[in-house]
gemmi code that builds the backbone of each chain (N, CA, C; Angstrom):
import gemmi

chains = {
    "A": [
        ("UNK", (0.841, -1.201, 0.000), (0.000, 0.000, 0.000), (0.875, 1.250, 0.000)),
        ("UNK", (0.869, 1.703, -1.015), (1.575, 3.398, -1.606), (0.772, 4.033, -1.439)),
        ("UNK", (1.575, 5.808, -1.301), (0.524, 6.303, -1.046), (0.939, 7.555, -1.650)),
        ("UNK", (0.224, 8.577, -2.747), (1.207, 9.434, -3.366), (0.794, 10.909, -2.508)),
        ("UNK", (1.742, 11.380, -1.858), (1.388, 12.834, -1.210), (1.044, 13.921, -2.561)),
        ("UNK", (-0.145, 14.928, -2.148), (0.837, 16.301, -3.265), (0.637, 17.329, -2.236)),
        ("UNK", (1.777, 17.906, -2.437), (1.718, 19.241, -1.874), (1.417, 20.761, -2.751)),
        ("UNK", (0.562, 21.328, -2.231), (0.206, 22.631, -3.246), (0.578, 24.075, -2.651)),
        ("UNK", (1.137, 24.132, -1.761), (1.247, 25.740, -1.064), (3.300, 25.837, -0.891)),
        ("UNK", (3.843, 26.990, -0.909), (5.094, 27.345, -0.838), (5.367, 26.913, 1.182)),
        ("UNK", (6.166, 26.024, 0.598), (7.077, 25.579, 2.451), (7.053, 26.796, 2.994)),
        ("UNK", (7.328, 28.093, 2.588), (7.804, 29.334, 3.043), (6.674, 29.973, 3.613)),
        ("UNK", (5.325, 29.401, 3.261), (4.236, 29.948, 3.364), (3.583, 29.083, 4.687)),
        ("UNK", (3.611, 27.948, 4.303), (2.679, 26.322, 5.232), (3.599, 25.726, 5.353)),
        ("UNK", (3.366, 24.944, 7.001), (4.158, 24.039, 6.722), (3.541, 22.474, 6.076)),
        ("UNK", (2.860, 22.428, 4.997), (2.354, 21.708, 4.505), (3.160, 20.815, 3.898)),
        ("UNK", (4.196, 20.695, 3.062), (5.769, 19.713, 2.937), (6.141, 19.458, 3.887)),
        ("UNK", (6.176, 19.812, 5.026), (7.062, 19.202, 6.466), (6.456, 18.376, 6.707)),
        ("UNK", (5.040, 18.531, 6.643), (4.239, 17.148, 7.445), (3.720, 16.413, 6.505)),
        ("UNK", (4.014, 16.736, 5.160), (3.817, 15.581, 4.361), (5.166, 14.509, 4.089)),
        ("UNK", (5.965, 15.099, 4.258), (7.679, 14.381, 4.046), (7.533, 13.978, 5.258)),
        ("UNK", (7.464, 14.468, 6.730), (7.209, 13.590, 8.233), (6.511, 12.352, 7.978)),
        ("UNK", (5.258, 12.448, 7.034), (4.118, 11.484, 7.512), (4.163, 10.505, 6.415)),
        ("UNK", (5.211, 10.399, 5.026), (5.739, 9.778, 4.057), (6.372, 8.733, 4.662)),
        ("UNK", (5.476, 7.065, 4.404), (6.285, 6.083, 4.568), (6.914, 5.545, 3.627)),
        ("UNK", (8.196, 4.821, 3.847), (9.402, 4.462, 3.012), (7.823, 3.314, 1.511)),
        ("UNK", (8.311, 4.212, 0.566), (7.710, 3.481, -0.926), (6.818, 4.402, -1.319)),
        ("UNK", (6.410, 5.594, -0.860), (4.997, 6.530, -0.945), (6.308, 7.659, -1.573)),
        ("UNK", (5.489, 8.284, -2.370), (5.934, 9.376, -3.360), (5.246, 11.049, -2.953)),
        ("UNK", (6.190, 11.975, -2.896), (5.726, 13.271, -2.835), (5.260, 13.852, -4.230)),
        ("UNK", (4.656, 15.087, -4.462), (4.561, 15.536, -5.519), (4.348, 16.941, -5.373)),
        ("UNK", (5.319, 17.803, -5.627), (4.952, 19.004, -5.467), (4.321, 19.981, -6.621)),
        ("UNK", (3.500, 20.639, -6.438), (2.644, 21.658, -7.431), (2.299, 22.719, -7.261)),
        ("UNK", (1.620, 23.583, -7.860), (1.293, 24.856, -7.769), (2.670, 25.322, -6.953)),
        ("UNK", (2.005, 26.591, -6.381), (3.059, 27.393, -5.154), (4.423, 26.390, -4.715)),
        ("UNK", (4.084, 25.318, -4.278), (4.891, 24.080, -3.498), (6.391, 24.224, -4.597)),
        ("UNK", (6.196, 24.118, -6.049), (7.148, 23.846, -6.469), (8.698, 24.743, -5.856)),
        ("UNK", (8.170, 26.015, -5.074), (9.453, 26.701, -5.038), (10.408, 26.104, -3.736)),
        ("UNK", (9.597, 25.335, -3.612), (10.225, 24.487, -2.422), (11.490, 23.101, -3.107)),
        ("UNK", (11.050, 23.291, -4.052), (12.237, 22.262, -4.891), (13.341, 22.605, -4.928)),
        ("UNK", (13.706, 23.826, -4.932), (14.522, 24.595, -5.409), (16.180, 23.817, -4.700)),
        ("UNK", (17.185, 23.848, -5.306), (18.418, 22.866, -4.861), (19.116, 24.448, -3.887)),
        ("UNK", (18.437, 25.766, -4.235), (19.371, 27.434, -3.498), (18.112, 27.532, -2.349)),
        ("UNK", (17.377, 26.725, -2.057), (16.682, 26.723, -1.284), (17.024, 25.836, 0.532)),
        ("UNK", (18.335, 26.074, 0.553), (18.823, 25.302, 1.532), (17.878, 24.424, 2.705)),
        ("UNK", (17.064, 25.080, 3.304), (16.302, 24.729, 4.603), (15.450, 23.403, 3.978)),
        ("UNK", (14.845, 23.858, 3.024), (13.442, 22.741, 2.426), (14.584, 21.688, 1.529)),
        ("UNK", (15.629, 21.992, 0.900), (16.508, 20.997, -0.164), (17.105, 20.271, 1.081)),
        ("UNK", (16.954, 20.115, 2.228), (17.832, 19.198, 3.029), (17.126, 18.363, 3.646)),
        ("UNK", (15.382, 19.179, 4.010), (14.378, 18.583, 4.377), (13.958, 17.371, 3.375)),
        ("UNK", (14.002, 17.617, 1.781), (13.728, 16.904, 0.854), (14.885, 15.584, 0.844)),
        ("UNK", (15.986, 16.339, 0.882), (16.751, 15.137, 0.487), (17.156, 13.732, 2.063)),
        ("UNK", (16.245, 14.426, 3.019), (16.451, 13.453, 3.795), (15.027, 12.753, 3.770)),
        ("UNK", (14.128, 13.013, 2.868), (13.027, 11.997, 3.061), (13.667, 10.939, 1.726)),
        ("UNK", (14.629, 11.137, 1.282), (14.948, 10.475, 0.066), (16.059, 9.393, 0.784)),
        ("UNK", (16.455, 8.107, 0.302), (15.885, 7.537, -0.755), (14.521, 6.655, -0.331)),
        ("UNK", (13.924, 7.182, 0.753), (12.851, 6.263, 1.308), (11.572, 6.586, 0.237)),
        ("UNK", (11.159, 7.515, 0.362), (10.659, 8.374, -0.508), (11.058, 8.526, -1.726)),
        ("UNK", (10.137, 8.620, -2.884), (10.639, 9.290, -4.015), (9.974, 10.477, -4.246)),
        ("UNK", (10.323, 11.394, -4.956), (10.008, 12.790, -4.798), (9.663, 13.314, -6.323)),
        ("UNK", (9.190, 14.580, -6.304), (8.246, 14.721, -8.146), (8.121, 16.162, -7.799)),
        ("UNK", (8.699, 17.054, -9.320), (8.294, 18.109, -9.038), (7.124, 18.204, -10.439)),
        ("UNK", (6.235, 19.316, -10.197), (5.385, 19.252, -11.253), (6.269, 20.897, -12.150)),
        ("UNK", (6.856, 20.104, -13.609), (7.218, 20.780, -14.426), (6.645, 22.163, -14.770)),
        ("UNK", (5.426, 22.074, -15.360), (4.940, 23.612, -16.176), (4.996, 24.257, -14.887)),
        ("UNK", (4.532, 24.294, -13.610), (4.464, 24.702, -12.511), (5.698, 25.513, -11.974)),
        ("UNK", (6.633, 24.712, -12.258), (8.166, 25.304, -12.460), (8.585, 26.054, -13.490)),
        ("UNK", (8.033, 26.097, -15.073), (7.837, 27.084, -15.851), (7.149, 28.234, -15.152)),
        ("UNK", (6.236, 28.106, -14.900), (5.641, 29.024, -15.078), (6.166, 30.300, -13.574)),
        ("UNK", (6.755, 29.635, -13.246), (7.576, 30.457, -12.046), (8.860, 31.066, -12.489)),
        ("UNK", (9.732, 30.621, -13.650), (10.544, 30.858, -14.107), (11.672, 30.153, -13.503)),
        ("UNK", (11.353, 28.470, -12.814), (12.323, 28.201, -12.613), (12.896, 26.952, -13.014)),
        ("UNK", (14.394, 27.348, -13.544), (14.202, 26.385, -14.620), (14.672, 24.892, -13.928)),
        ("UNK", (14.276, 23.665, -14.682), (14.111, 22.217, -13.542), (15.492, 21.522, -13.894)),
        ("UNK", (16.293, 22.539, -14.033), (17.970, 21.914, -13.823), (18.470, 22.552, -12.254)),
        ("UNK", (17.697, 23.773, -12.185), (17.888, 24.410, -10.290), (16.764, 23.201, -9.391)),
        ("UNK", (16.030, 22.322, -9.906), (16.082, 21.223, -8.847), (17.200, 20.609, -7.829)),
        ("UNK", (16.298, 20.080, -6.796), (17.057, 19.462, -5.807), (17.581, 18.597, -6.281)),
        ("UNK", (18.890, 17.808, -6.291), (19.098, 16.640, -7.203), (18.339, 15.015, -6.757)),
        ("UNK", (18.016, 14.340, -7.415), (17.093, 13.480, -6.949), (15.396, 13.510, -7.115)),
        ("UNK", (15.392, 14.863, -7.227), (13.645, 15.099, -7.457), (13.434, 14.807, -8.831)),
        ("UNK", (12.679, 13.897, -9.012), (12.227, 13.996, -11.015), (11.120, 15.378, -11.140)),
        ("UNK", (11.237, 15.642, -12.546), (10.275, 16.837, -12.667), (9.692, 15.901, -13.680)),
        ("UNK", (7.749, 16.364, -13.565), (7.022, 15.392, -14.328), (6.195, 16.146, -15.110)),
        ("UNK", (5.522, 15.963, -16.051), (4.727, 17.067, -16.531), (2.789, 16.537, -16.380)),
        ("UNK", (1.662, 17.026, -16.872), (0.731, 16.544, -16.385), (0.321, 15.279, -16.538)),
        ("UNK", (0.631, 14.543, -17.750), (0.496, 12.960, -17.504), (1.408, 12.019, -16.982)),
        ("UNK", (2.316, 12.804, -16.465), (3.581, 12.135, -15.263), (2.292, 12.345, -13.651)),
        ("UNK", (1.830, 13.396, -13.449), (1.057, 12.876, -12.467), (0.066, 12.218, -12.093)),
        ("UNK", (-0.484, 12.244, -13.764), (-1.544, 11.257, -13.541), (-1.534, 9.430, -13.708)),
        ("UNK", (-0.057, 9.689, -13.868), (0.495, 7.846, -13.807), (1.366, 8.185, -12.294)),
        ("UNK", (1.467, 8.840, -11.625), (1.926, 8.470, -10.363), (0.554, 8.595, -9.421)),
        ("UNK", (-0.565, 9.048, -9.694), (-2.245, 8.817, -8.777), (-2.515, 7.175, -9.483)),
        ("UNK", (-2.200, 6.907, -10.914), (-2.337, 5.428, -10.947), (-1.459, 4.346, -10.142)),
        ("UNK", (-0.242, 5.106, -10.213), (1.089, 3.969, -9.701), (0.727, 3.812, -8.217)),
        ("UNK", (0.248, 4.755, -7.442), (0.103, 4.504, -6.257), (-1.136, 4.249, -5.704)),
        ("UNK", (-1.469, 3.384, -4.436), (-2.825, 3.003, -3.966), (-3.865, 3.919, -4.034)),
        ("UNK", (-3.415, 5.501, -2.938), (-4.292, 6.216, -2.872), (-3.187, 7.685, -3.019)),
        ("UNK", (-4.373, 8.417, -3.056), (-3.968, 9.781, -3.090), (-3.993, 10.468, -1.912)),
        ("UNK", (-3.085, 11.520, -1.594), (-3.453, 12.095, 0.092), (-3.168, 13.658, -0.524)),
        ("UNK", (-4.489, 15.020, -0.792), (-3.476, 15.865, -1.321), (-3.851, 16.765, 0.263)),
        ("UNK", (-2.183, 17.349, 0.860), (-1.838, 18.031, 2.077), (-2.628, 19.643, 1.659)),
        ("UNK", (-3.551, 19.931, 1.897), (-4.307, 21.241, 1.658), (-3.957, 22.164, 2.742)),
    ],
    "B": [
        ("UNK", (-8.454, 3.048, -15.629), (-8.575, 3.145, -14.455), (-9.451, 4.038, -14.148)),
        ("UNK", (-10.631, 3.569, -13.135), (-11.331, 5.227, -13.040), (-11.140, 5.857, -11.649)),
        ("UNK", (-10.829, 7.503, -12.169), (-10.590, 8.193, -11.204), (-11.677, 9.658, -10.647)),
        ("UNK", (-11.899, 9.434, -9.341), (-12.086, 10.361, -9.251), (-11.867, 11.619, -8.958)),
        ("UNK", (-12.604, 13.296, -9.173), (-11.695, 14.263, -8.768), (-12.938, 15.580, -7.691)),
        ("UNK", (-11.744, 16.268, -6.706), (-12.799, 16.913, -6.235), (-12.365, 18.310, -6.074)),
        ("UNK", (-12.888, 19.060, -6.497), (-12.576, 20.345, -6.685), (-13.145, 21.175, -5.627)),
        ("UNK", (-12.298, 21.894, -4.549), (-12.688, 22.747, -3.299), (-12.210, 24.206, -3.374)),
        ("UNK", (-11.405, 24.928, -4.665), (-11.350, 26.141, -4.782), (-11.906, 26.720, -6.204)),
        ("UNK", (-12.754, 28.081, -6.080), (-12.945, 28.519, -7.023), (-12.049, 28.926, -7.871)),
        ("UNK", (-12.604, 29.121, -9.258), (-11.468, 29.591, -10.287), (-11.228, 31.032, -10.064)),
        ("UNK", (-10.174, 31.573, -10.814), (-9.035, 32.539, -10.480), (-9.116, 32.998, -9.326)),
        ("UNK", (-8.814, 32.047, -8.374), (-8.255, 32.355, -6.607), (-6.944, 32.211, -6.649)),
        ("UNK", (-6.776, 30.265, -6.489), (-4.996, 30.357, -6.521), (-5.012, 29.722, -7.877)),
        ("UNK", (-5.014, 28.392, -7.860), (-4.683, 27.372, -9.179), (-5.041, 26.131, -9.007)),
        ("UNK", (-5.754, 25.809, -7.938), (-6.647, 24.737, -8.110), (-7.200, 24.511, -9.190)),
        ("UNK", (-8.781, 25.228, -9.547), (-9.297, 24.787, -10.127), (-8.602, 24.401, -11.757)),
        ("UNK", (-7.171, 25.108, -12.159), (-6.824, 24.814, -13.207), (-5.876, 24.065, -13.333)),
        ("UNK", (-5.053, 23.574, -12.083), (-4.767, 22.272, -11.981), (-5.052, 20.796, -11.948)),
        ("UNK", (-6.794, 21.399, -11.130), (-7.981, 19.979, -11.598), (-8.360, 19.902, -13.431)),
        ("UNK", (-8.293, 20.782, -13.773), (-8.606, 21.117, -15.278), (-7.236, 20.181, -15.917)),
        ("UNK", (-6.206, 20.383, -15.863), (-5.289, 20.236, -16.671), (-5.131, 18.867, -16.321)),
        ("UNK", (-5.323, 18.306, -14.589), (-5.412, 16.582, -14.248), (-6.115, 16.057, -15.373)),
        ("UNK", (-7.172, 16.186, -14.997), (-8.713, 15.673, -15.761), (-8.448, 15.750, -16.770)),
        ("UNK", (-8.175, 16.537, -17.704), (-7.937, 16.597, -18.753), (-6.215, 15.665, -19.489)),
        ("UNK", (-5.642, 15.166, -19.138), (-4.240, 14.546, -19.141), (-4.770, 13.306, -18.927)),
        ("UNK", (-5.591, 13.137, -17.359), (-6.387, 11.311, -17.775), (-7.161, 10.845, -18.863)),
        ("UNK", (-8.333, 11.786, -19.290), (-8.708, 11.724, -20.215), (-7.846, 11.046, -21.215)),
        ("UNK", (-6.976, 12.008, -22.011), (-6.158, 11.891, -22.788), (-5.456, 10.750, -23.363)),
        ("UNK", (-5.018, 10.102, -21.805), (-4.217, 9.130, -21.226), (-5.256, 7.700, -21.504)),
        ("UNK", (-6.195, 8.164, -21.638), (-7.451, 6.888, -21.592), (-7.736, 6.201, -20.566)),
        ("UNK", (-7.691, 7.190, -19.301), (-8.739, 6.822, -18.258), (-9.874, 7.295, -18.358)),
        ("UNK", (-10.553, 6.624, -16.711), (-12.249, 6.912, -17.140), (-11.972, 7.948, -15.654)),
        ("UNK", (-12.542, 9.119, -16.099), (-13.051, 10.069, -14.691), (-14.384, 9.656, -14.662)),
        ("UNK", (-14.415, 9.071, -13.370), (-16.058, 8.545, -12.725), (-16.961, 10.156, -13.012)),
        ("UNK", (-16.165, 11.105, -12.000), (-17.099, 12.389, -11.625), (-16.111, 13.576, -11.037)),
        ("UNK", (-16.558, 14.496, -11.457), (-15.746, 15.839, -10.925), (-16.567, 16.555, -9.819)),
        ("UNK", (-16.556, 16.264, -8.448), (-17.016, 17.157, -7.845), (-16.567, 18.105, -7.496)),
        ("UNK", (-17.626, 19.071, -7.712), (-17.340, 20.590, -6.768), (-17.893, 20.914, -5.619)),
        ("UNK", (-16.853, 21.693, -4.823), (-17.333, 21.563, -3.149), (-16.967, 22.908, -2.508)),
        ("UNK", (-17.500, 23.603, -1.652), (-17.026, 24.519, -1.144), (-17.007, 25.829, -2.341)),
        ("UNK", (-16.172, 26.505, -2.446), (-16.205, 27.601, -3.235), (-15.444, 27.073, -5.029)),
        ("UNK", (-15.478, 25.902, -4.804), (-15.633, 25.015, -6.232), (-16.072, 25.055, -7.260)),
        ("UNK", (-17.736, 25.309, -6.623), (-18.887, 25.091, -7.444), (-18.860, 26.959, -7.857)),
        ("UNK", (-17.867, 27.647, -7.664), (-18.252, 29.279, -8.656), (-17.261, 28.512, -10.009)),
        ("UNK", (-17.031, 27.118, -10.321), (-16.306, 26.925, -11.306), (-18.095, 26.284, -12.549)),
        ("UNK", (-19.006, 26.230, -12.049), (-20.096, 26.371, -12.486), (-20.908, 27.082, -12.895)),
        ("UNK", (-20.431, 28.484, -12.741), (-21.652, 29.334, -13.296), (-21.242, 29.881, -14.614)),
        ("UNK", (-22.606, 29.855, -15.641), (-22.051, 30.760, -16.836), (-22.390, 31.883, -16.990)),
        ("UNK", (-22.550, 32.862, -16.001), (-22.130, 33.851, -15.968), (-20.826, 34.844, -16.081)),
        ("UNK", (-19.610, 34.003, -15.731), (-18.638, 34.436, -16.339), (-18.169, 35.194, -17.384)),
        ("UNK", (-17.125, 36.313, -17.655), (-16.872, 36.736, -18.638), (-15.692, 37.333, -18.456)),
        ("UNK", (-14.614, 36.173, -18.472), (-13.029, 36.805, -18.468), (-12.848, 37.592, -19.945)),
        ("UNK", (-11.226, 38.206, -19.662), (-11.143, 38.927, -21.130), (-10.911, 37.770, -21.997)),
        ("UNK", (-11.131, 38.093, -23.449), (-10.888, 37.326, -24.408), (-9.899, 36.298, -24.372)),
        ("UNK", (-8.920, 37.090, -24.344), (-7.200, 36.534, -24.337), (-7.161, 35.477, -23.127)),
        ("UNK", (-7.792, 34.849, -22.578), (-7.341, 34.880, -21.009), (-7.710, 33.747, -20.832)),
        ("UNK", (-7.845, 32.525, -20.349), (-8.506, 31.039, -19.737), (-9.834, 31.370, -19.508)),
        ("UNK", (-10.762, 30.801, -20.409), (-12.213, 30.624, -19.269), (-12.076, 29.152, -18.727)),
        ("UNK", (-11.836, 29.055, -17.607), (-11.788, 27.974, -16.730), (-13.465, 27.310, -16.727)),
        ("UNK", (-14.106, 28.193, -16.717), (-15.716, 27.952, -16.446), (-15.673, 26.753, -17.615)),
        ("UNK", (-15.499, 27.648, -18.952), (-15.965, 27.211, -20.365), (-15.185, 26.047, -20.394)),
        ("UNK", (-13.994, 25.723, -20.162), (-12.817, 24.579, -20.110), (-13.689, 23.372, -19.552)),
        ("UNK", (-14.252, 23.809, -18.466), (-15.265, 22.327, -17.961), (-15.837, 21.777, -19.506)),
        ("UNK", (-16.487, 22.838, -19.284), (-18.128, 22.893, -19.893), (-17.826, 22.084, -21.251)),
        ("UNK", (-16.661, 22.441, -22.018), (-16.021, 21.888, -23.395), (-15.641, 20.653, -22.996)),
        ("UNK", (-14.768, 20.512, -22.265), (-14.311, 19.276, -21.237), (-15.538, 18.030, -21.388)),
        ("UNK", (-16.749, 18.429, -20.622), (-17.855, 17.482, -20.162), (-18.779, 17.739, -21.718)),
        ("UNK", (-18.503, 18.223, -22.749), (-18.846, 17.906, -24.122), (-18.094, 16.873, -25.002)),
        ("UNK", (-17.114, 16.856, -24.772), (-16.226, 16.151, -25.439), (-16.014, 14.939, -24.673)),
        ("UNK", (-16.081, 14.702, -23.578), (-15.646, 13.102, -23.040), (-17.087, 12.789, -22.347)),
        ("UNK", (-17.749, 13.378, -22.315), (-19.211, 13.294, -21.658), (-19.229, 12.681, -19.965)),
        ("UNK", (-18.354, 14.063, -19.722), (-17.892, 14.244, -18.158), (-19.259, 14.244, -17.299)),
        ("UNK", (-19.236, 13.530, -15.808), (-20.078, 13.864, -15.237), (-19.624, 15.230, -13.681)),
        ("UNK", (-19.770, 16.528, -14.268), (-19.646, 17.306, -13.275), (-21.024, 17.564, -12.809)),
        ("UNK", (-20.338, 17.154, -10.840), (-21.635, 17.652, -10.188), (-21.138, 18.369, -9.713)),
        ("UNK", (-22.302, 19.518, -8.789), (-22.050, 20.401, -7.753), (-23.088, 20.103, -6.572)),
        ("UNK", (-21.829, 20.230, -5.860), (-22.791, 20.064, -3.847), (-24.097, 21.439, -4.341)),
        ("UNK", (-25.001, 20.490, -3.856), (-26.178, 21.410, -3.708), (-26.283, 22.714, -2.839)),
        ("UNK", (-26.027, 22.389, -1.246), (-25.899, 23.376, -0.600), (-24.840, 24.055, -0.462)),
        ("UNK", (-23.649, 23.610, -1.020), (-22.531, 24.890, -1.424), (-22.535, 25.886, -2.520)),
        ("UNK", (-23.477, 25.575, -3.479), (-24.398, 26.196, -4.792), (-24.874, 27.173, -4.318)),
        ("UNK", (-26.618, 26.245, -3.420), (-27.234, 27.449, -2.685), (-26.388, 28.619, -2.085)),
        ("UNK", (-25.707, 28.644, -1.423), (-25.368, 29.715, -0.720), (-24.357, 30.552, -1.255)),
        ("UNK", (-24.029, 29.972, -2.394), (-23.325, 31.127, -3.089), (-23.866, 31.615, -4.705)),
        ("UNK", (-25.158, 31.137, -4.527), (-25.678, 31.538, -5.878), (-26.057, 30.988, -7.450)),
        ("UNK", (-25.406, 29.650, -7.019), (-25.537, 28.413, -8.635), (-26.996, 27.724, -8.321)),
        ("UNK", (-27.453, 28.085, -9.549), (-29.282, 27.915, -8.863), (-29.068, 27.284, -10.757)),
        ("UNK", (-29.933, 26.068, -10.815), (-30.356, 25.336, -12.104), (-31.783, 25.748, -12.203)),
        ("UNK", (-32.670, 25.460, -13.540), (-33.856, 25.867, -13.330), (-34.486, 25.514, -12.385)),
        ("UNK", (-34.886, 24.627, -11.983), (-35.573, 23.625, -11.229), (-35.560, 24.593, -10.133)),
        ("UNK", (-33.962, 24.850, -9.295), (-33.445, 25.624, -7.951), (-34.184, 27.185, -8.104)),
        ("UNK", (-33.898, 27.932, -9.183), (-34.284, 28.988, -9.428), (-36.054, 29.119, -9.149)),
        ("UNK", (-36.359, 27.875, -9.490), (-38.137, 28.495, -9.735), (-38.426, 28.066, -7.907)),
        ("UNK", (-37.650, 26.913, -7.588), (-38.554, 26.489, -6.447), (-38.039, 27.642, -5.475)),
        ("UNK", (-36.815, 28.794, -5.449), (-36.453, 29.857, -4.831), (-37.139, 30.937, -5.190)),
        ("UNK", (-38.097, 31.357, -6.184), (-38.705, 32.334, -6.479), (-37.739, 33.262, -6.952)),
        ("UNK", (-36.498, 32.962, -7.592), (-35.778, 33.890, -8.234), (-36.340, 34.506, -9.425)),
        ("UNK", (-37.414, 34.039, -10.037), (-37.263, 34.860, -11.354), (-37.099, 33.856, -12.712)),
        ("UNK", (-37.741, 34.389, -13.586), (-37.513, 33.775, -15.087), (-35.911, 34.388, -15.286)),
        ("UNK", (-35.115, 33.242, -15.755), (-33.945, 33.469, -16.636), (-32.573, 33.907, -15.456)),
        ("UNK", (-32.742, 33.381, -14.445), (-32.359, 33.643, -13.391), (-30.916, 32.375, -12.843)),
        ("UNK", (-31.529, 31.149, -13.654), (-30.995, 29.697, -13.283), (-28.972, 30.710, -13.904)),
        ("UNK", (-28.211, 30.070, -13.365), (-26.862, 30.219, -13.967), (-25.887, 29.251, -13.934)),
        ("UNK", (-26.598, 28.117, -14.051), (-25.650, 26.776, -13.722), (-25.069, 26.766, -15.098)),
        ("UNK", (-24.042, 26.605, -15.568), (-23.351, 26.280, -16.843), (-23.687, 24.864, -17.409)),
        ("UNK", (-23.258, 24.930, -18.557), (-23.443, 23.562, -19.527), (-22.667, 22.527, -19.052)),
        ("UNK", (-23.223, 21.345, -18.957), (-22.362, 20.351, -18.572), (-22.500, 19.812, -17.204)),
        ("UNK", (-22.531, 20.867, -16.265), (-22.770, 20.477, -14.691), (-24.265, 20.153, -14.442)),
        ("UNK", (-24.232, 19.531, -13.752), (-25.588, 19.447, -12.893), (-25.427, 19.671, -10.926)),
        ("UNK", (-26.905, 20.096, -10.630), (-26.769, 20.020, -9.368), (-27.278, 18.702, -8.449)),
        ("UNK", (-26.136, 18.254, -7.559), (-26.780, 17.427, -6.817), (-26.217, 17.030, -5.064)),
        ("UNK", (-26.440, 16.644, -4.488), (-25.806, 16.339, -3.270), (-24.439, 15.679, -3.226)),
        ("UNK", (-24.224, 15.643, -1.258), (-23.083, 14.878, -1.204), (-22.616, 13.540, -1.688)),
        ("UNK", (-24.018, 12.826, -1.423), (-23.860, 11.363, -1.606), (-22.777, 11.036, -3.001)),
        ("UNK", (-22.953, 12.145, -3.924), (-22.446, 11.619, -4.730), (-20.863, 11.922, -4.571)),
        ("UNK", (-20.428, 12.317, -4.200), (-19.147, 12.414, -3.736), (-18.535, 10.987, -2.727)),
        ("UNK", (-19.658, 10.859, -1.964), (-19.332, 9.407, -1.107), (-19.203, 8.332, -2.422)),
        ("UNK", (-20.138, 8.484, -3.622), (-20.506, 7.233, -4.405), (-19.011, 7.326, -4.901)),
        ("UNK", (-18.232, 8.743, -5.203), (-16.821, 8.519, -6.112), (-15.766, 8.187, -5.066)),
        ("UNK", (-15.877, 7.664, -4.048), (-14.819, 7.551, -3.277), (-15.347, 6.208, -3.274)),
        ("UNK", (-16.086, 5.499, -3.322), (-16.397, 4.092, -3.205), (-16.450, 3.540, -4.588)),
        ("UNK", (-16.984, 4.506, -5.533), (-16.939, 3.794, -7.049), (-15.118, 3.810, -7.715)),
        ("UNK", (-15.064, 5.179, -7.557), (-13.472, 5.205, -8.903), (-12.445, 4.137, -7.503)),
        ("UNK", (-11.260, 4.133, -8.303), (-10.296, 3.263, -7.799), (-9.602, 4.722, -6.894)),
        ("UNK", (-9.099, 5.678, -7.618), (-8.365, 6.671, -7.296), (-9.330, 7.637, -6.196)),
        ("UNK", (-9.321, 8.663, -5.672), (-9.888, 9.808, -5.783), (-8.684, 11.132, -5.717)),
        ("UNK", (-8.780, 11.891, -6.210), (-7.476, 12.961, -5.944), (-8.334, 14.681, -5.373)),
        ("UNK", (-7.853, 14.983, -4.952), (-8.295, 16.280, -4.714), (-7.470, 17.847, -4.627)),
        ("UNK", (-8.505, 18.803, -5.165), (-7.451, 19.799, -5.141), (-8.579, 21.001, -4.604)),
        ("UNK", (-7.517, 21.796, -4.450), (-7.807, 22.825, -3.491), (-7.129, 23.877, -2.994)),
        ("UNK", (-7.582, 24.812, -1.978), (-6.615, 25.647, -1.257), (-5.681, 25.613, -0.452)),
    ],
}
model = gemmi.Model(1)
for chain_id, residues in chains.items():
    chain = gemmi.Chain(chain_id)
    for i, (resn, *xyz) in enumerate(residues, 1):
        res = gemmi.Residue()
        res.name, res.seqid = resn, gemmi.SeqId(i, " ")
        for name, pos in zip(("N", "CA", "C"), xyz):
            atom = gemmi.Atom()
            atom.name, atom.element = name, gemmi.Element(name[0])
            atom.pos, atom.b_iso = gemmi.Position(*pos), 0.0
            res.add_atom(atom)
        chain.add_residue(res)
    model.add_chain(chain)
structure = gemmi.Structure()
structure.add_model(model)
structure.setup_entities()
C-alpha cells in the first residue's frame, strides 16, 4: 500500500511539505505543485535538506509547467527530485494506492 | 482506471481549479475513465455561466463545460454549497422564487448532493483532490 502525497502551497508559506515528508512512509511518493514547487529549489537550503532526507525512502516529483511558469528552470532542482509534466502525475495517482493531497 | 476528482477552490483564486482542469484533462487523454468531478465549497463558482473573463485569457468555467462535451464528463455540484453562493439550475431557481432566466448553472454540470461524492470515493479506484 503506496501512497502518493501532493503538496500545493510554498514551504515558506505552510508548513504543509514538512508534514507531508514527516508522515511519508518508506515506498509513498511526494509531488509538489502549484506554489509548493518553489520548495524544490536545490538554493533553497532549509526545504533541499528537508527533501533530500526523506529520500531515498521516498521518491520525490516536481510538477514541471508549474516550475515554468515560475521561471524556474528544472535543472535548479534538488538533485534526486524527477520533474514530471501533467500525464507524469496522472500515472503516479495510478502507480500509487491512494492519493493524500496536504491542503 | 477510473478516477475520481474533487474540486474545493474557485477559479481565479490560486490554481486549483486549473490544476484539476489540466489533471482531468491529461487522464482523459491518457485513456482513463473520470467517474465524476465534484465541486465543493467555493468550487462550485467553477459552475456558473455567468462568467466573462477577457478574451485573451482562460475561461476555466468554459474549459469544464467543453471538457464534459467532449468526453461526456459527469460534473456535479454540492447542492448546498451552490445554494449559498448563488448556482441555482432551473428547477433551484423556480422552487427559490428567483425569477424567469435567473438559473446560472453552466453547460455540462448538474446540481446534486453529497452522496455523490461518497458514491466517487467508493466507485473510482483513485480519488485525488485539489484545493486551497
Amino acid at each position: 500500500m503506496s501512497t502518493l502525497h501532493t503538496v500545493n502551497k510554498s514551504p515558506f508559506e505552510r508548513g504543509s511539505l514538512a508534514s507531508a515528508l514527516a508522515h511519508a512512509l518508506p515506498g509513498d511518493a511526494v509531488l509538489l505543485i502549484e506554489d509548493a514547487v518553489v520548495g524544490a529549489r536545490a538554493a533553497a537550503s532549509k526545504t533541499a535538506e528537508m527533501m533530500k532526507a526523506a529520500m531515498p525512502a521516498c521518491s520525490l516529483y516536481v510538477l514541471g509547467p508549474d516550475l515554468s511558469a515560475r521561471g524556474i528552470p528544472s535543472t535548479d532542482v534538488v538533485e534526486g527530485v524527477t520533474v514530471v509534466d501533467y500525464p507524469g502525475f496522472v500515472d503516479l495517482v495510478a502507480g500509487h494506492d491512494k492519493t493524500q493531497a496536504w491542503l | 482506471m477510473k478516477i475520481g476528482v474533487v474540486v474545493n477552490e474557485g477559479p481565479y483564486t490560486h490554481q486549483a481549479s486549473d490544476t484539476a482542469y489540466q489533471f482531468t484533462k491529461a487522464a482523459l487523454e491518457k485513456g482513463h475513465e473520470i467517474f465524476r468531478v465534484f465541486f465543493y465549497h467555493d468550487g462550485v463558482n467553477n459552475a456558473t455561466r455567468m462568467t466573462v473573463p477577457p478574451q485573451d485569457e482562460r475561461n476555466v468555467q468554459k474549459n469544464w463545460s467543453e471538457l464534459s462535451a467532449k468526453y461526456n464528463l459527469d460534473l456535479v455540484v454540492c447542492i448546498a454549497a451552490a445554494q449559498r453562493r448563488g448556482i441555482l439550475d432551473e428547477s433551484e431557481a423556480k422552487r427559490h422564487g428567483k425569477g424567469e432566466g435567473s438559473a446560472n448553472l453552466a453547460p455540462g454540470f448538474r446540481i446534486s448532493g453529497l452522496g455523490q461524492l461518497i458514491e466517487s470515493g467508493i466507485q473510482a479506484d483513485r480519488l485525488v483532490v485539489f484545493g486551497d
